[in-house]
N, C-alpha and C positions, 0 to 999 in steps of 0.2 A: 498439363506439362507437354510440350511438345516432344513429337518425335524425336530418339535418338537421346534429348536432355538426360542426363545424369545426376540425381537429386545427391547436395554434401552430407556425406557422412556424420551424425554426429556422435563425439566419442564422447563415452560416459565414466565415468569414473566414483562407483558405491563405496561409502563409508558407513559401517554398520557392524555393529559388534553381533551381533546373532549370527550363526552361519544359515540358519535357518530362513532368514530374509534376506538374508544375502544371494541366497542361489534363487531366491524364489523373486527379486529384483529380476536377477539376473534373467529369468523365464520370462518377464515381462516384456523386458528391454527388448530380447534376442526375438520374439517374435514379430518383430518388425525392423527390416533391414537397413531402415536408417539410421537404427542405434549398435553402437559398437560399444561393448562394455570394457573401456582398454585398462581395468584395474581395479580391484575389488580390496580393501582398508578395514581393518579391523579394529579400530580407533583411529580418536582425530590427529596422536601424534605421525602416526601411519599413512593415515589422509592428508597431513600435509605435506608430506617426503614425497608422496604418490603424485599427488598435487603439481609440485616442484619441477619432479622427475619427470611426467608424463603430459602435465599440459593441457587436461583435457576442456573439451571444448563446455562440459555443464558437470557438477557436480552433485552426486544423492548426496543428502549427510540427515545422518540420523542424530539424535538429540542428547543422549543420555549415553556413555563409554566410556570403558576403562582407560586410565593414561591421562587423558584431555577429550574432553567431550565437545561436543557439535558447535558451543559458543566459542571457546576457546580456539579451537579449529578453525571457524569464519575469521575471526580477527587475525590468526596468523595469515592463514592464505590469502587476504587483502590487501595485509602488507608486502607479504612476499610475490604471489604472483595471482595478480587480483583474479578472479575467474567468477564464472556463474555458478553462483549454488543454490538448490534449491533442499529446503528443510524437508525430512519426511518425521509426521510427527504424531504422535496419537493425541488425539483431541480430547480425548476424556480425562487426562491428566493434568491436573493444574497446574505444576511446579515444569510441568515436560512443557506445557503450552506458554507459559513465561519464559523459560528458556530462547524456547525459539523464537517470540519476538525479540528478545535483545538478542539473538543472530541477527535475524532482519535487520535493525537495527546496525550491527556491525558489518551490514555490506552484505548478505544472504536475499537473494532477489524474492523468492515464494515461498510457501509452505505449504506443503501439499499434507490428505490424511495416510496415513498409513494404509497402503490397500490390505483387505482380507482376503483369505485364501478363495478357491472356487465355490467352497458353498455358502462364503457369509453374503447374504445378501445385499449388499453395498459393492461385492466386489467388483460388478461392470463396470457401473459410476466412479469408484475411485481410480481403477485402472486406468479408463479414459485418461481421466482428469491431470494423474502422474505421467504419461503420455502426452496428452494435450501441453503442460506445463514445460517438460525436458523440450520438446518443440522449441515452442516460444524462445526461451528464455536463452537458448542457445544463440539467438539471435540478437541478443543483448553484449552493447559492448559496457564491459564493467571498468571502472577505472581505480585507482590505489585510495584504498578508506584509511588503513592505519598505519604510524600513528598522526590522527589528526593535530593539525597547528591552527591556531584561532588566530584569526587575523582579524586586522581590526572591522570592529564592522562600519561601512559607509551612514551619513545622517539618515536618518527615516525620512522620506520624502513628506513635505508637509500637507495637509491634507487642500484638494483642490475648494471644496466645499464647507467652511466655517459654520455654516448654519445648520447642518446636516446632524441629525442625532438620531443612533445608532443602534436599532431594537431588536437586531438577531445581525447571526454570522452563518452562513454555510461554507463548508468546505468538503473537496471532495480530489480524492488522491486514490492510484493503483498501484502498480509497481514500485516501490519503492518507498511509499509513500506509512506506514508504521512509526517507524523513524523521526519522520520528519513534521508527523502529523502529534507525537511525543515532543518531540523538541518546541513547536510553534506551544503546543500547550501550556508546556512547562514557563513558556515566557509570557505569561497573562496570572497575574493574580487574581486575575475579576475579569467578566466578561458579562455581556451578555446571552444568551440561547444560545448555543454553537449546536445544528446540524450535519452531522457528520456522514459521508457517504464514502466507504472504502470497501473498494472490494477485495477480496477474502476469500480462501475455499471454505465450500460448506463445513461448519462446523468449530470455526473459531471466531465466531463474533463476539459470543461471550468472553472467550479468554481475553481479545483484543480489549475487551472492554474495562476488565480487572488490570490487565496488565499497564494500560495509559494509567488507570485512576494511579497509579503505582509513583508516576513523576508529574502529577499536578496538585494543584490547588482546590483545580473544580471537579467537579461530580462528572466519571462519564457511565452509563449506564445505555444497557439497548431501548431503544424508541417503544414506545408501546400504541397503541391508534387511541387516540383521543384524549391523550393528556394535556395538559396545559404546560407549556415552555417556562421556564422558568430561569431567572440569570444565575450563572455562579454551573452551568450545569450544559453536559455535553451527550447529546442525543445520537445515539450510535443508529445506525438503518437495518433491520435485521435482513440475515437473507432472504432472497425468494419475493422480498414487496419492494413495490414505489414509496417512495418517501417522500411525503411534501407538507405543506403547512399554509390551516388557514386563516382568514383574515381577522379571528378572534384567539390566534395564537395558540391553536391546537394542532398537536402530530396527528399527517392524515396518514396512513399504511393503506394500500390497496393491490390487487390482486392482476395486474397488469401486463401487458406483453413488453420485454423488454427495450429501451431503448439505448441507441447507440452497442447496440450488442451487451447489455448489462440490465442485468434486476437486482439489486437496487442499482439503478441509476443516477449517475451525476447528474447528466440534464436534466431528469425529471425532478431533481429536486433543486436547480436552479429555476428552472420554468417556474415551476410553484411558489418560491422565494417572490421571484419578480412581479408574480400575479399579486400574492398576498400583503409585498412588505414593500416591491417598489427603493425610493432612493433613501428608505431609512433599513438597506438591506447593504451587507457587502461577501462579495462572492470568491472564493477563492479555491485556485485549480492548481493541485500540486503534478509532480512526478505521476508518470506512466504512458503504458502502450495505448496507441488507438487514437479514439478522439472523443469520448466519453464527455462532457460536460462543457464542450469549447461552443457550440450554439447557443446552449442553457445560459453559460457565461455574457453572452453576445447579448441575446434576450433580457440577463436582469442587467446590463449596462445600459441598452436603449429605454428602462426602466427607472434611471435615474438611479440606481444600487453601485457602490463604489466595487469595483472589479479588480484582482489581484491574482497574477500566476507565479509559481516559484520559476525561478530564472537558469538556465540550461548548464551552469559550473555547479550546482549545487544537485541537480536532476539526477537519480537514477537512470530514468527513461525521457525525454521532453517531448518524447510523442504528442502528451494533452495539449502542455500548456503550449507548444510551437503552433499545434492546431488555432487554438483560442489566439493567439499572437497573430497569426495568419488573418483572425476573419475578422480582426479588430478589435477582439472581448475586451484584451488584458488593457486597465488602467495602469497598473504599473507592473513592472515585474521585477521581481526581489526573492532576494534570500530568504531562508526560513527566520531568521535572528529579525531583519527588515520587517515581512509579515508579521511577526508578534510586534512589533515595537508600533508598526503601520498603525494596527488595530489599539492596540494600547490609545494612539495619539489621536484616532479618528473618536475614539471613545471617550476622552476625555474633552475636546473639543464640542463632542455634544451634550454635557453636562454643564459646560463654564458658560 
């Protein structure tokens, strides 16, 4: 930072029925003067008057309170005055970790774990991470989620290649991207292999993975290294590995240094698409920050792999797919309703 510069403020605003994690938020926050805690909510009907009234620049919301809880909360404050929120959530609870992805879902941008107190050992890591998160994510401009109007959707563009048949999908999405990565599912009766790369705080990939199978058809489940792919069936990337696949149509996991700033990586497991599956591959790069996957993307395009970003009215974030737009990845770019219907017609095309 240069001299004299004066770094903005950001003002936070905790929703959380405990008072006990409330002031102990508050102790995290207050240790570092870029955070201003301007309003502390005892429930989400509370957090959303707070909300209204105060303006704040990122919001904590916890999951489970009395009145209206953390989902109800996201949906209203989206409507009313759309703002950053991020979930604070304990991961060991199944029905608490459902929850929050249908926030996600209703416009809630992360989900961080619940940090523990000074001597649970996790609590540096999560601290960081609830930290590192409010950051970011303040920088996020959110726009009005609800209530949604469906409009009609445009023809699914036709596929450029006739001949083309179609023997896995990756996809790979951040911010935002839960949601959207649920909706595109939901719109496939059948597929083939789908590789999924999302990143996620440590610690709910498993829930991520209960909670899609929840609005599909197909199986999604965490990757395991050396299984066989298999169609009708959605291969989640666990934390912590590269995710790629080889040319006999097994999940490779490995132990790798991150790229594009991320393990699991988007590009890593486009590179490996492109090496493996080439132009009977199609790659697609949803919502988020950075530039995670838009080289990868690049790579299995010059590989003959049909290439697909979701388009910046629909984006939480368009950081990826603007990246991959930039360096020429994206084949087409579409909506999420578009990409399921895409994928539907390139799949069908290569069966007739």
């Amino acid at each position: 930072m240069m001299a004299g510069a004066t770094q903005r403020v950001i003002r936070v605003l905790i929703v959380e029925d405990s008072a006990v994690t409330r002031e102990f938020l508050l102790h995290l926050l207050s240790r570092d003067r870029v955070f201003q805690v301007v309003g502390m909510a005892r429930n989400g009907l509370e957090g959303v008057e707070q909300a209204e009234r105060l303006r704040p620049d990122v919001i904590l919301m916890d999951v489970y309170m009395p009145r209206m809880n953390g989902y109800e909360a996201t949906r209203q404050i989206m409507e009313r005055v759309p703002s950053p929120i991020v979930m604070v959530s304990a991961n060991f609870n199944r029905d608490e970790v459902a929850m929050t992805f249908e926030a996600l879902k209703a416009g809630a941008l992360a989900v961080v774990e619940k940090p523990g107190g000074p001597d649970h050992p996790k609590h540096g890591e999560t601290t960081r991470l609830l930290l590192q998160t409010v950051r970011l994510m303040a920088e996020v401009k959110v726009i009005r989620r609800w209530p949604k109007h469906k409009h009609p959707v445009p023809p699914t563009p036709v596929p450029a290649k006739s001949d083309q048949r179609i023997r896995l999908v990756a996809i790979g999405a951040s911010t935002g991207g839960p949601g959207v990565v649920a909706e595109i599912l939901a719109g496939l009766p059948a597929a083939p292999p789908i590789l999924l790369v999302q990143h996620i705080a440590p610690g709910f990939t498993t829930g991520l993975a209960e909670w899609l199978n929840r609005g599909t058809r197909l199986e999604v489940k965490p990757a395991k290294s050396g299984e066989a792919v298999r169609p009708g069936t959605v291969y989640l990337a666990p934390e912590g590995l590269q995710m790629g696949i080889t040319k006999d149509a097994r999940i490779r996991l490995t132990r790798e240094p991150a790229e594009d700033g991320f393990c699991p990586s988007v590009t890593h497991l486009f590179h490996s698409v492109a090496e493996s599956y080439g132009r009977s591959a199609i790659g697609i790069l949803l919502t988020g920050m950075g530039r995670d996957g838009a080289s990868g993307l690049q790579r299995l395009r010059d590989a003959g792999g049909v290439t697909m970003v979701q388009d910046e009215e629909s984006s939480v974030v368009f950081g990826m797919p603007a990246e991959a737009i930039r360096l020429g990845a994206a084949e087409y770019v579409l909506s999420p309703e578009q990409i399921s219907g895409t994928i539907r017609s390139l799949v069908s095309h290569g069966k007739s």
